[in-house]
PyMOL Python script that loads the backbone (N, CA, C, O; Angstrom):
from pymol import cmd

cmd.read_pdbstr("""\
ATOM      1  N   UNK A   1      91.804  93.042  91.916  1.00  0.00           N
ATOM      2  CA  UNK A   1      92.730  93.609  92.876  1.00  0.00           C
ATOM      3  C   UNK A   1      92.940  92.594  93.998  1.00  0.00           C
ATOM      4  O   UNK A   1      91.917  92.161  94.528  1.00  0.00           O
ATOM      5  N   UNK A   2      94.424  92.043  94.545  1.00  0.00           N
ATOM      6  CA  UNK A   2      94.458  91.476  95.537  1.00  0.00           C
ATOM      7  C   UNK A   2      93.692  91.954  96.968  1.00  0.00           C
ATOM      8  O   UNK A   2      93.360  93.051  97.416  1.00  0.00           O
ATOM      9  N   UNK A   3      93.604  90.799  97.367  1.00  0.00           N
ATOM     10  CA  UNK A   3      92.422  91.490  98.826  1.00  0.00           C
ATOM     11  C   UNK A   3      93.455  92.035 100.027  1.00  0.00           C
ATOM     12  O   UNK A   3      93.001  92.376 101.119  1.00  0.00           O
ATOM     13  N   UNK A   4      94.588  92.075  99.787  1.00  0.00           N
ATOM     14  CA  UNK A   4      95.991  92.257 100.679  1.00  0.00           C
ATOM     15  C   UNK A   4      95.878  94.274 100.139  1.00  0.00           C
ATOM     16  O   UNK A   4      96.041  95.232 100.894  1.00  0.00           O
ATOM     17  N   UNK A   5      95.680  94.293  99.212  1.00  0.00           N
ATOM     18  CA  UNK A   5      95.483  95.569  98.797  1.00  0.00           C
ATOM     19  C   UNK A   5      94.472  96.238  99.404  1.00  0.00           C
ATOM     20  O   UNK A   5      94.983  97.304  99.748  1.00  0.00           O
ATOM     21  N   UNK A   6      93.327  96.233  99.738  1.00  0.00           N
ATOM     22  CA  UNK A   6      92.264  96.452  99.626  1.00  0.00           C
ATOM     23  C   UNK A   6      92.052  96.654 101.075  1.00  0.00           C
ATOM     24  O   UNK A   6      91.017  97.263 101.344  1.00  0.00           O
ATOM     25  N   UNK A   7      92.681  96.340 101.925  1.00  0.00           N
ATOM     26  CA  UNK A   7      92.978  96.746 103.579  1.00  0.00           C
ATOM     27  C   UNK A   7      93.515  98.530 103.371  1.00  0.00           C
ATOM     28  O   UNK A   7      93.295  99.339 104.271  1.00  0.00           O
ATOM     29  N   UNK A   8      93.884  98.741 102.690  1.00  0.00           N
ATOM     30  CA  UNK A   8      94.527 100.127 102.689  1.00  0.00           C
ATOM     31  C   UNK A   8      93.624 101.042 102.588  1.00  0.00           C
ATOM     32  O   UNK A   8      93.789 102.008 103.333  1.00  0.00           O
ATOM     33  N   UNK A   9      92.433 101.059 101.689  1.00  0.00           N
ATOM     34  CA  UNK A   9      91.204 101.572 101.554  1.00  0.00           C
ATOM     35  C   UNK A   9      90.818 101.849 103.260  1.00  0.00           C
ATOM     36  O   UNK A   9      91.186 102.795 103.956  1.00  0.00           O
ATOM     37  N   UNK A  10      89.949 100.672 103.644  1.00  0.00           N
ATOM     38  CA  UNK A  10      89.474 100.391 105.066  1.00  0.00           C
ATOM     39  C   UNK A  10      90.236 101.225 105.980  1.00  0.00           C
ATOM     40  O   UNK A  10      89.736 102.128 106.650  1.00  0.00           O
ATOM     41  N   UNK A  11      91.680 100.835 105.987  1.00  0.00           N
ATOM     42  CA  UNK A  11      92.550 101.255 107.250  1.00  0.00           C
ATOM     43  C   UNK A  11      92.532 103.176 107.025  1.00  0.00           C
ATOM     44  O   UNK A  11      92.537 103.971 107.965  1.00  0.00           O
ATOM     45  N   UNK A  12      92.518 103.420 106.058  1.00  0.00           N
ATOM     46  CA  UNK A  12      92.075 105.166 105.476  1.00  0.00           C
ATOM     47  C   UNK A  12      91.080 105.151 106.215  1.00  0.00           C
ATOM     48  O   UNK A  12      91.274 105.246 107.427  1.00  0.00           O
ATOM     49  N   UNK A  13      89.471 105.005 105.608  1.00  0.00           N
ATOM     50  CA  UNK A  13      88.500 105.079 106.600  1.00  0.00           C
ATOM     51  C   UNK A  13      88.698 105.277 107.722  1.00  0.00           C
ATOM     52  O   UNK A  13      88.555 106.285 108.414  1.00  0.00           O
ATOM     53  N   UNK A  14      89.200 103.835 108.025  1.00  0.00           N
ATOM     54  CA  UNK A  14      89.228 104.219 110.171  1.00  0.00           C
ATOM     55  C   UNK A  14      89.645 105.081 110.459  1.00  0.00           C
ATOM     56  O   UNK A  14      89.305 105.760 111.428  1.00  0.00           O
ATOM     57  N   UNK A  15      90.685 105.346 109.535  1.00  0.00           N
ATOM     58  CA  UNK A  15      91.919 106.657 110.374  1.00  0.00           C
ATOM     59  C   UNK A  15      90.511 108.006 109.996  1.00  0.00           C
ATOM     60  O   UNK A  15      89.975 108.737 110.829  1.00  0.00           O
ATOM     61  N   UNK A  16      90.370 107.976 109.219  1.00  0.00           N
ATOM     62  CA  UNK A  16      89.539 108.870 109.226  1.00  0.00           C
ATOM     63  C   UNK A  16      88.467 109.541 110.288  1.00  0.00           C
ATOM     64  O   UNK A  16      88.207 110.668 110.710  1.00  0.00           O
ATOM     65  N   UNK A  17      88.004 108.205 110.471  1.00  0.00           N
ATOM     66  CA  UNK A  17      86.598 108.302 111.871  1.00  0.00           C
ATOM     67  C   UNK A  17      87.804 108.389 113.100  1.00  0.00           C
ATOM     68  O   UNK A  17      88.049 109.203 113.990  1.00  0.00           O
ATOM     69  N   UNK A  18      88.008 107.957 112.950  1.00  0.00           N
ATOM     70  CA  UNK A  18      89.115 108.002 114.219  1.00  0.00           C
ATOM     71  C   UNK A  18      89.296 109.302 115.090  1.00  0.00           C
ATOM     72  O   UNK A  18      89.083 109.627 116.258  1.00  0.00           O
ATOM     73  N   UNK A  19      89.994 110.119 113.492  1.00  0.00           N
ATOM     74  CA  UNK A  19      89.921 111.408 114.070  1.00  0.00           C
ATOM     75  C   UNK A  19      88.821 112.393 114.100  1.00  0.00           C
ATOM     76  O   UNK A  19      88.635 113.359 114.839  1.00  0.00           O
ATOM     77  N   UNK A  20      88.115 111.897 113.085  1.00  0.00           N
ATOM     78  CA  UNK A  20      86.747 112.919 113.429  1.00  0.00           C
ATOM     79  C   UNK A  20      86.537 112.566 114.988  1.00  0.00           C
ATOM     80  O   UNK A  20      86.824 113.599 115.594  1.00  0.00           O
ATOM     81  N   UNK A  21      86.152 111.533 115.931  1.00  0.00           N
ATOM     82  CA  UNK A  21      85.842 110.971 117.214  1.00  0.00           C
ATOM     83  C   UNK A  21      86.778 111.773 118.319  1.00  0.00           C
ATOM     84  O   UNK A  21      86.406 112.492 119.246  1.00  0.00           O
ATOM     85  N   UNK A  22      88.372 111.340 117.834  1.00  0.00           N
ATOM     86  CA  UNK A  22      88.974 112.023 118.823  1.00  0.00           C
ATOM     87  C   UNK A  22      89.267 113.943 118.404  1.00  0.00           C
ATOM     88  O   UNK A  22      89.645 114.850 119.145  1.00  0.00           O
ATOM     89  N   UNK A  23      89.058 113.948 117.584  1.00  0.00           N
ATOM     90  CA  UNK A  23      89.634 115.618 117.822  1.00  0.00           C
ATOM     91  C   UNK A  23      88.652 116.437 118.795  1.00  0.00           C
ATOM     92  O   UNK A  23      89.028 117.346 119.536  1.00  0.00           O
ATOM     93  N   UNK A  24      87.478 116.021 118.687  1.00  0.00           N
ATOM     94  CA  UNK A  24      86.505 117.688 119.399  1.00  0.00           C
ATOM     95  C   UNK A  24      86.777 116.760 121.157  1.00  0.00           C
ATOM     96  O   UNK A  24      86.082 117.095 122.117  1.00  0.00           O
ATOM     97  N   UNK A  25      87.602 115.900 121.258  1.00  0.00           N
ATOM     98  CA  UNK A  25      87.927 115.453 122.817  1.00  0.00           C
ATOM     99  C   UNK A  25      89.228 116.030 123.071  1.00  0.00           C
ATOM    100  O   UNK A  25      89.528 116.785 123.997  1.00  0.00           O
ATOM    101  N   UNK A  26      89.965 115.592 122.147  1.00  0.00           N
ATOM    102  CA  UNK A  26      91.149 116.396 122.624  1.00  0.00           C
ATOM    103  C   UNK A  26      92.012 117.931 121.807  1.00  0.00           C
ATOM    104  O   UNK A  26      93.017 118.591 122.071  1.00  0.00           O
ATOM    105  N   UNK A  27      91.302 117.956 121.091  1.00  0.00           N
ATOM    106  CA  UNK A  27      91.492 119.334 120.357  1.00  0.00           C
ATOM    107  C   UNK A  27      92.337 118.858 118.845  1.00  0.00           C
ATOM    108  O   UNK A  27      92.896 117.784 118.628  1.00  0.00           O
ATOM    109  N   UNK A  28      92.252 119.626 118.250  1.00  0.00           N
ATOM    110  CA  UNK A  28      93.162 119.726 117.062  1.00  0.00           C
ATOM    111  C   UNK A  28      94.731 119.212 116.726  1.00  0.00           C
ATOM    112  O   UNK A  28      95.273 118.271 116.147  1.00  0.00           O
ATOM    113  N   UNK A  29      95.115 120.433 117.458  1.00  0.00           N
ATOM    114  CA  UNK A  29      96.856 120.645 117.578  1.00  0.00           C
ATOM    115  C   UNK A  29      96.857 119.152 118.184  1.00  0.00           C
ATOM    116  O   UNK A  29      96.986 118.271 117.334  1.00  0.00           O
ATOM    117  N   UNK A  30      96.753 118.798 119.310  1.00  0.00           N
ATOM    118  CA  UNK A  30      97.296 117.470 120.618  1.00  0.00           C
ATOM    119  C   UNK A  30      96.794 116.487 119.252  1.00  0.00           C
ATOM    120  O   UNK A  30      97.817 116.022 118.748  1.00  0.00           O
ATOM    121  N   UNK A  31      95.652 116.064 118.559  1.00  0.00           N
ATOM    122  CA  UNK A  31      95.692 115.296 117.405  1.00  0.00           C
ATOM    123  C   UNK A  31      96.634 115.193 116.273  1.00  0.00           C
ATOM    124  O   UNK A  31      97.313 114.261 115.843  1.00  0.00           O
ATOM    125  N   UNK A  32      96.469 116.488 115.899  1.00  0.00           N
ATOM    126  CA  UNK A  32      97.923 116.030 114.777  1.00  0.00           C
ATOM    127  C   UNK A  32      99.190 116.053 114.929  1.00  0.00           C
ATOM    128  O   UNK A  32      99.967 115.810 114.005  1.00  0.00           O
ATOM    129  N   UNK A  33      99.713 116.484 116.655  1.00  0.00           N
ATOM    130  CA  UNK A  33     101.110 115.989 116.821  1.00  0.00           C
ATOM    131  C   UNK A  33     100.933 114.676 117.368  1.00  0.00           C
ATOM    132  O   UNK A  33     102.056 114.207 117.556  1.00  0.00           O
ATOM    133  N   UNK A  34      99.788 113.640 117.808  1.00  0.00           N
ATOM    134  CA  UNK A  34      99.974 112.263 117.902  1.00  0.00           C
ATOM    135  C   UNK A  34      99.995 111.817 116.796  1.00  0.00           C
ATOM    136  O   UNK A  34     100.781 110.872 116.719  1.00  0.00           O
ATOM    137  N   UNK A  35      99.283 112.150 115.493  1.00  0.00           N
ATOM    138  CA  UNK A  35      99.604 111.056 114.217  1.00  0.00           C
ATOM    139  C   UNK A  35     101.208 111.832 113.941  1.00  0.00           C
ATOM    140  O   UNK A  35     101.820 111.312 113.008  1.00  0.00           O
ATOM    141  N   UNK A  36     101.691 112.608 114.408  1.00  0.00           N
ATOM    142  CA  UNK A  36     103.026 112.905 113.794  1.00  0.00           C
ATOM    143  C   UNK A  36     103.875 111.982 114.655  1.00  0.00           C
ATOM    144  O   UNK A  36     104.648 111.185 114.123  1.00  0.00           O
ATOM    145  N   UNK A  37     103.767 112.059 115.777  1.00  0.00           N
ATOM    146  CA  UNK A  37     104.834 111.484 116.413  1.00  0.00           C
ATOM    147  C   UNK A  37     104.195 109.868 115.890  1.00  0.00           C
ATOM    148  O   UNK A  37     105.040 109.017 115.612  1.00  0.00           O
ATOM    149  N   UNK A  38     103.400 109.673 115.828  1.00  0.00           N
ATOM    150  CA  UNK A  38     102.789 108.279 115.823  1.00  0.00           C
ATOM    151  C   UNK A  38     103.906 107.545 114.532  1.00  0.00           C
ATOM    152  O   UNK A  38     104.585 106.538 114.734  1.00  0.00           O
ATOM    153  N   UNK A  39     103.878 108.255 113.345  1.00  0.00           N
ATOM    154  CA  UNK A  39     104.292 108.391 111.901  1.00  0.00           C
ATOM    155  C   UNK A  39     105.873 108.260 112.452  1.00  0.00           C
ATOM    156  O   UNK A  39     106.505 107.239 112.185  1.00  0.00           O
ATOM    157  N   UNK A  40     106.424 109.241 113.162  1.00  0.00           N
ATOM    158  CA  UNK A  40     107.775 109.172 113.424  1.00  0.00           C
ATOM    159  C   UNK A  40     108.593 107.745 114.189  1.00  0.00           C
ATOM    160  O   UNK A  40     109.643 107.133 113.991  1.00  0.00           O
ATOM    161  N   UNK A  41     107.598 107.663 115.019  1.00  0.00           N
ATOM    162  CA  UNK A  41     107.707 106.448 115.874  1.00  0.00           C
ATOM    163  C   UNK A  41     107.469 104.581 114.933  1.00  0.00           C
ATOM    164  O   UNK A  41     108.224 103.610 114.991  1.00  0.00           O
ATOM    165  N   UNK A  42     106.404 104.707 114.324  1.00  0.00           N
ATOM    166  CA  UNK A  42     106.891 103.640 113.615  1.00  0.00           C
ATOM    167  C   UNK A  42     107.369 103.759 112.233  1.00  0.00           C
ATOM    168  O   UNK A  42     107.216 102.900 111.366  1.00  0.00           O
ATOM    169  N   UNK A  43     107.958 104.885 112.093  1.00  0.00           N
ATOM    170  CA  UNK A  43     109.160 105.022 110.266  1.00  0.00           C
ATOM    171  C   UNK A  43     110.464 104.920 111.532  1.00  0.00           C
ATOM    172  O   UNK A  43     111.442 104.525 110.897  1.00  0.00           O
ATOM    173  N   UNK A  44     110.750 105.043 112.536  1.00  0.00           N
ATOM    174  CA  UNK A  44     111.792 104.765 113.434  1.00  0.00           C
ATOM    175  C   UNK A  44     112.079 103.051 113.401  1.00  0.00           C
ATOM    176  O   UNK A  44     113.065 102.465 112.954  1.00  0.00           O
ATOM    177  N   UNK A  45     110.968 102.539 113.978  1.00  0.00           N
ATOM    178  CA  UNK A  45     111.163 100.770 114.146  1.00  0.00           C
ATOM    179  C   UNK A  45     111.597 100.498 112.746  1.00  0.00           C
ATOM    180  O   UNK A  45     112.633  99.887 112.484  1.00  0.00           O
ATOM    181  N   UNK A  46     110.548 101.102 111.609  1.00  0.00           N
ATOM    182  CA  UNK A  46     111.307 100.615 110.301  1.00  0.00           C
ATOM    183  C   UNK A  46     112.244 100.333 109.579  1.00  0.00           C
ATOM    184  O   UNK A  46     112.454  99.415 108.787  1.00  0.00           O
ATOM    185  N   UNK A  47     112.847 101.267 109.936  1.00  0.00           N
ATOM    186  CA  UNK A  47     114.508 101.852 109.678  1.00  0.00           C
ATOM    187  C   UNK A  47     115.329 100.756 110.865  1.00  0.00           C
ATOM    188  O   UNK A  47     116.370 100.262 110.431  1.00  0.00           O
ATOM    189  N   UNK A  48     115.068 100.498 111.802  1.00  0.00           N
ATOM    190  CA  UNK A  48     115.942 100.088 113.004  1.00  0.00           C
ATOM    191  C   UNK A  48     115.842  98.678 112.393  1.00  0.00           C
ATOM    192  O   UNK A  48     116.913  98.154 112.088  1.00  0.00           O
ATOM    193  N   UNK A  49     114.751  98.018 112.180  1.00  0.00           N
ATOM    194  CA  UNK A  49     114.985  96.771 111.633  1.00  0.00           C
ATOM    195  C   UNK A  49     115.049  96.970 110.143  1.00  0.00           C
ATOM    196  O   UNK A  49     115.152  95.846 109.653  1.00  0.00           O
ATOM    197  N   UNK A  50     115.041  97.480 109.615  1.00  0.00           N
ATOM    198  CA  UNK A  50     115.095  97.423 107.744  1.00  0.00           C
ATOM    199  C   UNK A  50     114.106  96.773 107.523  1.00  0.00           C
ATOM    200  O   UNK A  50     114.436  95.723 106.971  1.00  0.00           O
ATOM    201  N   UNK A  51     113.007  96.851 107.674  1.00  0.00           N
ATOM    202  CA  UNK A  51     111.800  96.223 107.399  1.00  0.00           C
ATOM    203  C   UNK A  51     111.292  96.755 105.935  1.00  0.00           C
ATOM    204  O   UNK A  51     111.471  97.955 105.727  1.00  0.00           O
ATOM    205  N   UNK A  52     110.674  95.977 104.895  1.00  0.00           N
ATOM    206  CA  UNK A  52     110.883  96.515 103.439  1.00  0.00           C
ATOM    207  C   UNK A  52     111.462  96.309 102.331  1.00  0.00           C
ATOM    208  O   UNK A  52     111.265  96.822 101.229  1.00  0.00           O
ATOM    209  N   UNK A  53     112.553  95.142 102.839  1.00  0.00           N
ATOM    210  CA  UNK A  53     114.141  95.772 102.337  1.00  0.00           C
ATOM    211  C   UNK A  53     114.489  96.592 102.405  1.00  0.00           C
ATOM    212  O   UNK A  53     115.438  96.674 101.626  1.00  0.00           O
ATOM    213  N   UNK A  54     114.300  97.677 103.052  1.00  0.00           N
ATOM    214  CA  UNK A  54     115.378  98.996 103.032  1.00  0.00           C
ATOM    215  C   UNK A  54     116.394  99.127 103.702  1.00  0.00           C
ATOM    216  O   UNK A  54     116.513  98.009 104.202  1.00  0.00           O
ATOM    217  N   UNK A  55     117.220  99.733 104.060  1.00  0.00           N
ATOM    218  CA  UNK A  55     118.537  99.577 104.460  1.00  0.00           C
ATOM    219  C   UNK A  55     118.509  99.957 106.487  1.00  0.00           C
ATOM    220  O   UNK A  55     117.964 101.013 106.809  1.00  0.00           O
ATOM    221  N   UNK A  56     118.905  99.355 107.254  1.00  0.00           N
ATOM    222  CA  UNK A  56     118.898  99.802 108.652  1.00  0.00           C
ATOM    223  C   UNK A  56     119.768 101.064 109.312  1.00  0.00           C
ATOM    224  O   UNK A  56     120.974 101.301 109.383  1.00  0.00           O
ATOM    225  N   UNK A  57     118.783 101.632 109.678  1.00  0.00           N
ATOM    226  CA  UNK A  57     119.004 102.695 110.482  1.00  0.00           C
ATOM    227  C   UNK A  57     118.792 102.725 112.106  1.00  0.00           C
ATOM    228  O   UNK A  57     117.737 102.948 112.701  1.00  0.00           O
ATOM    229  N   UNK A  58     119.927 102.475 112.594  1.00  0.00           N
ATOM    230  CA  UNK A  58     119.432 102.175 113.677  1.00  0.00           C
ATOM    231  C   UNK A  58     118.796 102.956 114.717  1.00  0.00           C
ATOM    232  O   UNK A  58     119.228 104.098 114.566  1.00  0.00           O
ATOM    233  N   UNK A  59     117.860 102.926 115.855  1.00  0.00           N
ATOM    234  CA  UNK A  59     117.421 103.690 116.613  1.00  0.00           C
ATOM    235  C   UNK A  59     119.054 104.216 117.599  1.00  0.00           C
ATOM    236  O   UNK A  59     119.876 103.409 118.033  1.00  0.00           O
ATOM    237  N   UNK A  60     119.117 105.354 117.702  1.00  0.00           N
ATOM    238  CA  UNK A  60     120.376 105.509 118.387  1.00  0.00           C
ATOM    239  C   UNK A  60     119.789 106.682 120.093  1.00  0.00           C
ATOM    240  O   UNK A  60     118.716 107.281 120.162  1.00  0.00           O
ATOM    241  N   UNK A  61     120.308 106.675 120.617  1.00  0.00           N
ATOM    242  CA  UNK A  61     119.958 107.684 121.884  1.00  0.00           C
ATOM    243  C   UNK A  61     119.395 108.812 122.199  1.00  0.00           C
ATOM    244  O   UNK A  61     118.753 109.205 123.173  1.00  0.00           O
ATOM    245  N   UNK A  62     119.900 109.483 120.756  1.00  0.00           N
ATOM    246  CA  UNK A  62     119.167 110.824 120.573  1.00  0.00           C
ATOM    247  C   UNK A  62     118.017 110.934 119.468  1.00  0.00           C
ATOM    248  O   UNK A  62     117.267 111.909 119.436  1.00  0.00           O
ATOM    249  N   UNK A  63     117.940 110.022 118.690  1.00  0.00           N
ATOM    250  CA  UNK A  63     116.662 109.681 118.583  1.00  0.00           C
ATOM    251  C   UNK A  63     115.502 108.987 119.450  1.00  0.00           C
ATOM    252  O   UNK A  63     114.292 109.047 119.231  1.00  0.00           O
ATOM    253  N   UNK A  64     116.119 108.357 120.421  1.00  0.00           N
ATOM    254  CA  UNK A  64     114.888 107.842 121.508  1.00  0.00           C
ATOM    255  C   UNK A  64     114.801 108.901 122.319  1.00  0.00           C
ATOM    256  O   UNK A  64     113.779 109.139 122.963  1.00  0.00           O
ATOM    257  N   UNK A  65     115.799 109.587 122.357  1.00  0.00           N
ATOM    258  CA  UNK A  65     115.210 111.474 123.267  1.00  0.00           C
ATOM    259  C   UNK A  65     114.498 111.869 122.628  1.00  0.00           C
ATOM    260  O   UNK A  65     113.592 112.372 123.292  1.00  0.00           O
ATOM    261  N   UNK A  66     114.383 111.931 121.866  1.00  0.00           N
ATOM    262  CA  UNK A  66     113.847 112.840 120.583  1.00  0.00           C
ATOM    263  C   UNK A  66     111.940 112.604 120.583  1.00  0.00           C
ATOM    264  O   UNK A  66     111.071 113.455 120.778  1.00  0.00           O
ATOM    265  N   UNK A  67     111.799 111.131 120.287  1.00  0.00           N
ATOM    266  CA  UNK A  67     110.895 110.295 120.516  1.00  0.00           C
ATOM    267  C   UNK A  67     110.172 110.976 121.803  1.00  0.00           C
ATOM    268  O   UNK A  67     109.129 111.630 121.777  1.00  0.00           O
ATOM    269  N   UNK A  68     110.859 110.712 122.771  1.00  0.00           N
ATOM    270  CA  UNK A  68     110.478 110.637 124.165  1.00  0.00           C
ATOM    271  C   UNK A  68     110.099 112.086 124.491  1.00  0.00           C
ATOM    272  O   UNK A  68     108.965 112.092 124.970  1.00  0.00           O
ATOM    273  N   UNK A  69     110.636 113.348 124.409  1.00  0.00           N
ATOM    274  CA  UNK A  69     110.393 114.586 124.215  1.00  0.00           C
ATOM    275  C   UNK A  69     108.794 114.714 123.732  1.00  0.00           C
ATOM    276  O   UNK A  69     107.781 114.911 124.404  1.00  0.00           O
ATOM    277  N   UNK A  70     109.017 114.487 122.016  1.00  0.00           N
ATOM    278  CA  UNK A  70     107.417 114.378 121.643  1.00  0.00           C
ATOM    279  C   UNK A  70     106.969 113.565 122.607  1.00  0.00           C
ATOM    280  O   UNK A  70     107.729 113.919 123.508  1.00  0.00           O
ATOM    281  N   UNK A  71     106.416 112.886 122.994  1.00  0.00           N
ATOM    282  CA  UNK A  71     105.730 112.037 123.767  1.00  0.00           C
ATOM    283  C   UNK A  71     105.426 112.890 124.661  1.00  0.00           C
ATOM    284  O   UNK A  71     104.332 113.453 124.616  1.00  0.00           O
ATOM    285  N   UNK A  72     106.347 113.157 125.660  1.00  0.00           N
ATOM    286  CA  UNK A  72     106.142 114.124 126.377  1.00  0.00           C
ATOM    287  C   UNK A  72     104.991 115.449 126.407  1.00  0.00           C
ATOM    288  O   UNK A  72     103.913 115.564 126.990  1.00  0.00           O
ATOM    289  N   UNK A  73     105.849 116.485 125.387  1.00  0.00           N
ATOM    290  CA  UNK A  73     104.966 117.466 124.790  1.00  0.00           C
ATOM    291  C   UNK A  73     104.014 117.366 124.122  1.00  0.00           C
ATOM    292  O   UNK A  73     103.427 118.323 123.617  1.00  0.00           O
ATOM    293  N   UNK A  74     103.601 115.801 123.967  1.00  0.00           N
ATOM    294  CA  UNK A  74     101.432 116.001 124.223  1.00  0.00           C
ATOM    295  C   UNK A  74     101.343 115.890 125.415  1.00  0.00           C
ATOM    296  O   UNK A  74     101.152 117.018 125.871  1.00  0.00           O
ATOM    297  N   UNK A  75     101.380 115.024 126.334  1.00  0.00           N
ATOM    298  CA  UNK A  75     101.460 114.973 127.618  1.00  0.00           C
ATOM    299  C   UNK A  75     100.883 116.412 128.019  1.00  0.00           C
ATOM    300  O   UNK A  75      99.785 116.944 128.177  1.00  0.00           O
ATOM    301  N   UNK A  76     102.454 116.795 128.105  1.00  0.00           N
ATOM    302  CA  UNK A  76     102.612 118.894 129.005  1.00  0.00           C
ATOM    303  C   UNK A  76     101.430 119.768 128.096  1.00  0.00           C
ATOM    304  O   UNK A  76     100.915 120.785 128.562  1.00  0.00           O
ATOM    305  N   UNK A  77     101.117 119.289 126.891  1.00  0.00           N
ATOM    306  CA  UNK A  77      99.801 120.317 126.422  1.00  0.00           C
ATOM    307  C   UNK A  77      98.875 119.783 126.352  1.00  0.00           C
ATOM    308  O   UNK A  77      98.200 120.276 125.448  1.00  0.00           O
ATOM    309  N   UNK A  78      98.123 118.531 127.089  1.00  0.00           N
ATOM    310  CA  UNK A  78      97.207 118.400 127.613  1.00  0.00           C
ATOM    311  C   UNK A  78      96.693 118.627 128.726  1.00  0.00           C
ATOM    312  O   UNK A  78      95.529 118.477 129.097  1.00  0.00           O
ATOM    313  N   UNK A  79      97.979 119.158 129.500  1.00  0.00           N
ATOM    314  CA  UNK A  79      98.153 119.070 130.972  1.00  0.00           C
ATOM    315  C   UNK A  79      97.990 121.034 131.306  1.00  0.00           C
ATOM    316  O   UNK A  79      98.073 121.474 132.452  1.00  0.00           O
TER     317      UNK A  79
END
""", "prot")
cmd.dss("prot")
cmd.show_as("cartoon", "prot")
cmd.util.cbc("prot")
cmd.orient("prot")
């Protein structure tokens, strides 16, 4: 197996400990809407540059509201 492969394994793990570490700090819910927005936020850059070869989508205004909203609303429910 290429060793370029084999980062994907590892990077699982971390994400894994990761969240075991952060959830009992910041709760559940506020965790899995940061890997959501997290997920949204860079499949956004992806698309904006076509990174992949895939075709560009650009980031447009109401998607950076959109963005920015989530962002927000962990914020306001931590708060």
């Amino acid at each position: 197996v290429p060793k370029g492969q084999l980062i994907g394994g590892l990077l699982g793990a971390f994400f894994v400990v990761v969240l075991v570490i952060v959830s009992p700090e910041i709760g559940v819910t506020a965790t899995l809407i940061s890997v959501i927005v997290g997920q949204l936020l860079i499949g956004s850059i992806i698309d904006h540059f076509g990174l992949f070869g895939g075709e560009k989508f650009p980031l447009d205004f109401k998607k950076g509201i959109a963005l920015l909203l989530m962002l927000a609303s962990i914020y306001i429910f931590q708060k």
